[in-house]
C-alpha positions in Angstrom: -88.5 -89.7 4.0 -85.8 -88.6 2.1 -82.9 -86.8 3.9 -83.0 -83.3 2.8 -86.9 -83.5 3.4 -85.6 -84.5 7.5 -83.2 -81.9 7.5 -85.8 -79.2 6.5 -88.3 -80.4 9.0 -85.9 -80.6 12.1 -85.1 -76.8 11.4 -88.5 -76.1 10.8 -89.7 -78.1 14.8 -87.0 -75.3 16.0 -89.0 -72.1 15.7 -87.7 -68.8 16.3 -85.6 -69.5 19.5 -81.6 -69.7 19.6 -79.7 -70.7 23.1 -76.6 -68.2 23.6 -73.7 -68.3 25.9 -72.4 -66.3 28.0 -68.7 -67.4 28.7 -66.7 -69.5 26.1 -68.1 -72.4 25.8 -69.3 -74.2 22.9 -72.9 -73.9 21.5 -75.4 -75.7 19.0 -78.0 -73.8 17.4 -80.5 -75.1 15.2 -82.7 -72.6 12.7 -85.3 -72.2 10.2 -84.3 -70.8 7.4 -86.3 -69.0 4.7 -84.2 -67.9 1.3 -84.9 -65.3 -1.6 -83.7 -66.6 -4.3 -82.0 -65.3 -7.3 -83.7 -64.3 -10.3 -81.7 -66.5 -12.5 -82.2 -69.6 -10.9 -86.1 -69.5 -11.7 -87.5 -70.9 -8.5 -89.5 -69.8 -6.0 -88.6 -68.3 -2.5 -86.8 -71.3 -0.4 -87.4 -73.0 2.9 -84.7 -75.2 5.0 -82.7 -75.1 7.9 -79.4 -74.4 9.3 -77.1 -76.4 12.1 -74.6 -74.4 13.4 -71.7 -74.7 15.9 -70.2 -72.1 17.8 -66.5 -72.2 19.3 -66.5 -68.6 21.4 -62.5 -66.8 21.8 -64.1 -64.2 23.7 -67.1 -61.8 24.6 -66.6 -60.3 21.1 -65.7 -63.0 18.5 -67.3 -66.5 18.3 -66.5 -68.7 15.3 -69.3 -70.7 13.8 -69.3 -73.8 11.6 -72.7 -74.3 10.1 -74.7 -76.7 7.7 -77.6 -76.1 6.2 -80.2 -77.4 3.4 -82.7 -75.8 1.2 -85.8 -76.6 -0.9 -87.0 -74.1 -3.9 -90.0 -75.1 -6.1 -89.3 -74.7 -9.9 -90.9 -72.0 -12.0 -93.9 -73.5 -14.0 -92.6 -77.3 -12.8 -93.9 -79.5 -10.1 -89.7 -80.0 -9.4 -88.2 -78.8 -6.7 -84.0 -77.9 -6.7 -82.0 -78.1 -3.7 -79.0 -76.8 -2.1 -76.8 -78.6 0.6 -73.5 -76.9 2.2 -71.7 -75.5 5.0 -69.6 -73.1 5.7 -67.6 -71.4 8.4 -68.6 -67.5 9.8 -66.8 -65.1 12.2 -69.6 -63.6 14.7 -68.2 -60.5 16.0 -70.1 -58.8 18.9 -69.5 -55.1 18.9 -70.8 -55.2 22.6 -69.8 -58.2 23.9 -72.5 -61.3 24.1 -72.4 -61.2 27.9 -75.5 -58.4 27.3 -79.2 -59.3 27.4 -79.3 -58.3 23.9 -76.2 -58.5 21.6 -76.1 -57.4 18.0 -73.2 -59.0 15.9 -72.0 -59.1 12.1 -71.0 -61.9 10.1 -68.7 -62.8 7.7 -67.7 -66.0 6.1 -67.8 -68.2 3.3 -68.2 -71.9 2.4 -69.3 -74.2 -0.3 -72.3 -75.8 -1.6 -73.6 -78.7 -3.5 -77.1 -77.8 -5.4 -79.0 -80.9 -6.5 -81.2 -79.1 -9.9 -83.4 -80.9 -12.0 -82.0 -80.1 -14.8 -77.9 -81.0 -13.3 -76.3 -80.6 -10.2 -72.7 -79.0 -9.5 -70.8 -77.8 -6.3 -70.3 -73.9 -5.5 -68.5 -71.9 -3.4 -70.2 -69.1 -1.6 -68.8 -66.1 0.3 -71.2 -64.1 2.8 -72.2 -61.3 5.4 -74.7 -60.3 7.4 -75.8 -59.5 11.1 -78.1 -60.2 13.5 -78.8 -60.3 17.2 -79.2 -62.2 20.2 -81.6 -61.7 23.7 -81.0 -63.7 26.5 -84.2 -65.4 27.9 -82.6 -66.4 31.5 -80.4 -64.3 33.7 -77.3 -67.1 33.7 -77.1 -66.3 29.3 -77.7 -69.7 28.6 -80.6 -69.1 26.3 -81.3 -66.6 23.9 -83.5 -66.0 20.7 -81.2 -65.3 18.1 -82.5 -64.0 14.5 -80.0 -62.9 11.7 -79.6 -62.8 8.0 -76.7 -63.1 5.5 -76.5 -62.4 1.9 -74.7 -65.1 -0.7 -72.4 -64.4 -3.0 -72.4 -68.1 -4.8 -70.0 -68.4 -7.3 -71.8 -69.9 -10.2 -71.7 -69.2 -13.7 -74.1 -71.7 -14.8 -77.5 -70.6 -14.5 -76.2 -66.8 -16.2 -73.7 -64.6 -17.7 -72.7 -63.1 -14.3 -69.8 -65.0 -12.5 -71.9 -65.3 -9.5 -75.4 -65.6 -7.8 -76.8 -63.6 -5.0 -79.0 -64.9 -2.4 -80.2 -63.2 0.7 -81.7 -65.7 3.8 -83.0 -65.0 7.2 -82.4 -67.5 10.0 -84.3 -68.1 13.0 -83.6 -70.5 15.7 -82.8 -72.5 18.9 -79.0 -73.3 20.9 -78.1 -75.3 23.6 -75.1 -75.6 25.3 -72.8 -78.2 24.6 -72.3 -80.0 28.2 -74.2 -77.3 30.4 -72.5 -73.9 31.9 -70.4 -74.9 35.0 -71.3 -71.9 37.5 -68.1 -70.6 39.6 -68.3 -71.1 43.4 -68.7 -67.6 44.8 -65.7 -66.8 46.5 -65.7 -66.9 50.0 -66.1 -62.8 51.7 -62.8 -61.7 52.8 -61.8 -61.7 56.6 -62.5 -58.7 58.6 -59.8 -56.6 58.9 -58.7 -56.4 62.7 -59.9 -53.5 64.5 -57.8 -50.1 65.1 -59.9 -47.9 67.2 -57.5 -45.2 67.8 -56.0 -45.3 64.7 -52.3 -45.7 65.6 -51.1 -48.2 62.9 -51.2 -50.8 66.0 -54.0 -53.4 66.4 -56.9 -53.3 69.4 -55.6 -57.1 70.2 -52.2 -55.8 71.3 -52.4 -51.9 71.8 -51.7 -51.5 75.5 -51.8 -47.8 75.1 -55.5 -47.8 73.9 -56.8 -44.0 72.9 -53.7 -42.5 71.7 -54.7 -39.1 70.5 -54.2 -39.0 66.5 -50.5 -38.2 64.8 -49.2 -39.7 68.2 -46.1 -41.8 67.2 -46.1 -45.0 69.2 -43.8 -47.8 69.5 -45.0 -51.6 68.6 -47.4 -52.0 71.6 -49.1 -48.5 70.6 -47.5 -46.8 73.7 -46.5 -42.6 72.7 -42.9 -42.5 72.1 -40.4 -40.6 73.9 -39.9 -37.1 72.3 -36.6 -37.1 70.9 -33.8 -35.1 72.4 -33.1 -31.5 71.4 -30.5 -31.2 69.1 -27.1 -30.8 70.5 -24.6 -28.0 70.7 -21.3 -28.7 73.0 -19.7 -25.6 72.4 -22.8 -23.5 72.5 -21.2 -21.5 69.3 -25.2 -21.5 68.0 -24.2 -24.4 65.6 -25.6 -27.7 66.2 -22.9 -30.8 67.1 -24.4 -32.9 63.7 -23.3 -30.1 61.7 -20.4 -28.2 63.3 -17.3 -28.8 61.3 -15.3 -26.8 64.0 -16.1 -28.8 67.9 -14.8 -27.3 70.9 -15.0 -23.7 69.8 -14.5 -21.1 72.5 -17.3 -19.7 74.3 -17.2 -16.0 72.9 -16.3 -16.1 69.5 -18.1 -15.7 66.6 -18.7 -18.6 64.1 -19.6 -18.8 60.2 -22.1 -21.3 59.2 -19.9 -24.7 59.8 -19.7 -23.3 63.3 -15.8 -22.5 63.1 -14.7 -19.0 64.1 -14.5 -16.6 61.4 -11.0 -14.1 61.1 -10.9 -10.9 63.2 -13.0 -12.2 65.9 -12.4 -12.5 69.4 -13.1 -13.0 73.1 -12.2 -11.1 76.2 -11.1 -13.4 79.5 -10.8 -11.6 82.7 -10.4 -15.7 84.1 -7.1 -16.1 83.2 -5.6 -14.8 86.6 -1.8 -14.6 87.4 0.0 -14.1 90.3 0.0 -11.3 92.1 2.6 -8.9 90.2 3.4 -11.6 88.2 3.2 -13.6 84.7 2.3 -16.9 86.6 -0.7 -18.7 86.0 -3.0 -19.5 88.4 -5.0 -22.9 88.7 -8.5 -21.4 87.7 -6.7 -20.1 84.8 -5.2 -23.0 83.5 -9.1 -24.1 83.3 -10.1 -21.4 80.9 -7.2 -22.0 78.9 -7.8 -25.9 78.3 -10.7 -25.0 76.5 -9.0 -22.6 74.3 -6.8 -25.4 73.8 -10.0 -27.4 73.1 -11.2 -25.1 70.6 -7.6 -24.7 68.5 -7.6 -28.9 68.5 -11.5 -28.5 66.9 -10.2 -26.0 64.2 -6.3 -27.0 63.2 -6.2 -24.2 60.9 -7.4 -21.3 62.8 -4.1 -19.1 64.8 -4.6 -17.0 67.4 -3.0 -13.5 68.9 -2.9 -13.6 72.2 -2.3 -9.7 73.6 -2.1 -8.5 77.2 -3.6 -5.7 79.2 -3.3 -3.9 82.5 -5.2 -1.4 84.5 -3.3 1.9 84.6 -1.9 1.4 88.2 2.3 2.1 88.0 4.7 2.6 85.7 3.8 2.4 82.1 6.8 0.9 80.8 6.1 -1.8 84.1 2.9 -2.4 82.9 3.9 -3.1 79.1 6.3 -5.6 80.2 3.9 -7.6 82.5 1.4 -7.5 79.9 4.1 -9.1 77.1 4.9 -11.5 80.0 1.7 -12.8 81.0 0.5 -12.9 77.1 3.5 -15.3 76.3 2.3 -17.4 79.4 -0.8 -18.4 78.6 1.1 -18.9 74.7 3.3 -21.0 76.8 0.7 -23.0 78.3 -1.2 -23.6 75.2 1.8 -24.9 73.5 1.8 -27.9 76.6 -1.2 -28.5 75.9 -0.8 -29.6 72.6 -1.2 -26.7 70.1 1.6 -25.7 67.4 3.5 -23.0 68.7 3.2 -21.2 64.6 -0.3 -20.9 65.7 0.3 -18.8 68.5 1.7 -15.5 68.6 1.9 -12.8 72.0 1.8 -9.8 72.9 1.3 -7.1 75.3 -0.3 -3.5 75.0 0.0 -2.6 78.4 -2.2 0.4 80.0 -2.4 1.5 76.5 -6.0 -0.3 75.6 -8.4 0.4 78.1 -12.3 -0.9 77.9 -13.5 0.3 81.4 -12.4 3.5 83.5 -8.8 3.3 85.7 -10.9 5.1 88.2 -12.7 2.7 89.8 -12.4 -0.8 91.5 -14.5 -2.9 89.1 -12.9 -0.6 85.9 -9.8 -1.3 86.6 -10.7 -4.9 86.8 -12.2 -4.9 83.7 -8.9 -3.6 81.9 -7.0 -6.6 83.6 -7.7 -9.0 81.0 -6.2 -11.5 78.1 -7.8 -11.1 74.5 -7.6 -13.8 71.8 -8.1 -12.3 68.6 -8.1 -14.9 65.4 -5.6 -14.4 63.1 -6.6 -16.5 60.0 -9.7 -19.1 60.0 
């Protein structure tokens, strides 16, 4: 048997069926092929078959090389022509071929060489068509595949058009090339260690098991300590992390930075002297360290420091003790440290009363030292 007449008869054994893959590797199909002609050729409908190859890229474009060979009876003759060629196509799969059933388009072109009784010639041939695919087996291996192209063939022998058309329908069966390698199913991953109590510390080493939820714990899942208060030293209402002004004297007002604002002052009936006198006594010297304290904590802020008596003697006694036991405590600032331009004294005598000269505890309350601030 002649060659062409094998080729037509191995397409032929290979029915309707068509193996397909599902991943990237190669394929060979084999068809039937069945052609209508072109008027101007003057032969009947043709039969033959195709081999193709496949090389997929991916789930959506799979080149194909195919060959293929046909057999047309002449009009009126007992002759038959015949066409031999190949070509290469593009099948692109709009939705993917990993689907049971997979439409795709073709495009492509090629050459041929068509063996006439009255000559023979080569052609070359562009074309496009479609088709589909369905899987017969879940793994994609196999699929019946059916699709038809139209043929452009460029010959302007057999008439006065520069071309030919031809339109064929293909049918047929694939294999894979060397089998589908499955993929080991990967192994399940581990199970994540337990938490019970949900404290961001395992069950394995949580020795503090139960820890009621939005508990912070330390690394063994134990409740942490609760963290200390904030701090104020100089209990001015202004927190130690922010106080720009430390030490400030109990009793006077403070701005946001917790330094003490101008005009504001305190009252000390603490600072004791002497009995009818401008000396200091040891419990006093006490109250003015931390004044002292406070003008170290602010180095801008200055200070009047005035003087008052109760109303008992002379008034003109009275303003001179006052003056005397202001500078004093001045005096004992300045030892302790503090610029004396900071400082200034005074006395007012009788002359400034807060309580009643009346009484016992009134007139106590008039015995006093103010410090008023001066600038901030």
């Amino acid at each position: 048997m002649r060659m062409k007449y094998k080729l037509i008869a191995v397409a032929l054994m290979a029915g309707t069926v068509q193996a397909a893959l599902a991943d990237d590797t190669p394929y060979m199909g084999l068809q039937g092929t069945y052609g209508w002609q072109a008027d101007a050729r003057h032969t009947a409908n043709a039969l033959g078959g195709t081999l193709l190859f496949g090389f997929p890229t991916s789930d959506y474009l799979a080149p194909e090389i195919n060959l293929f060979g046909l057999q047309a009876g002449r009009d009126g003759s007992s002759k038959h022509d015949y066409e031999y060629g190949g070509g290469l196509d593009f099948a692109i799969y709009p939705m993917t071929r990993s689907s049971a059933f997979s439409p795709f388009l073709l495009l492509g072109g090629g050459g041929q060489y068509e063996d006439r009784a009255a000559n023979s010639h080569v052609y070359g041939f562009a074309n496009a068509g479609g088709g589909f695919l369905i899987s017969l087996n879940e793994a994609r291996t196999v699929a019946i595949r059916v699709d038809a192209k139209h043929y452009w063939v460029f010959d302007n022998d057999s008439s006065s058009h520069s071309y030919l058309q031809d339109t064929r329908l293909n049918a047929g069966v694939q294999f894979l090339l060397g089998g589908k390698t499955e993929q080991p199913a990967a192994p399940p991953p581990p199970p994540q260690p337990k938490d019970s109590d949900g404290d961001g510390v395992i069950d394995s080493l949580d020795q503090c098991p139960g820890t009621p939820p939005g508990t912070k714990v330390d690394s063994r899942g134990c409740p942490l300590p609760p963290p200390p208060p904030p701090k104020d030293s100089d209990g001015d209402g202004v927190y130690d992390d922010v106080d720009a002004c430390p030490n400030t004297p109990v009793g006077f007002k403070v701005d946001a930075r917790g330094c003490a604002i101008r005009e504001a002052r305190i009252i000390l009936h603490d600072i004791n002297f002497e009995f009818d006198s401008s000396r200091l006594l040891a419990t006093s010297k006490a109250e003015l360290d931390k004044i002292a304290a406070g003008l170290k904590g602010q180095p801008t802020m200055g200070l009047i420091i005035e003087g008052h008596t109760d109303a008992t003697g002379p008034d003109a006694y009275n303003m001179k003790l006052s003056k005397a036991r202001a500078e004093a405590a001045r005096s004992y600032l300045v030892s302790q440290g503090v610029a004396s331009s900071r400082l200034e004294a005074t006395g007012y005598g009788e002359t400034k009363p807060i309580a009643t000269n009346k009484t016992k505890e009134g007139r106590a309350e008039n015995r006093r030292v103010e410090f008023k601030v001066t600038r901030e």
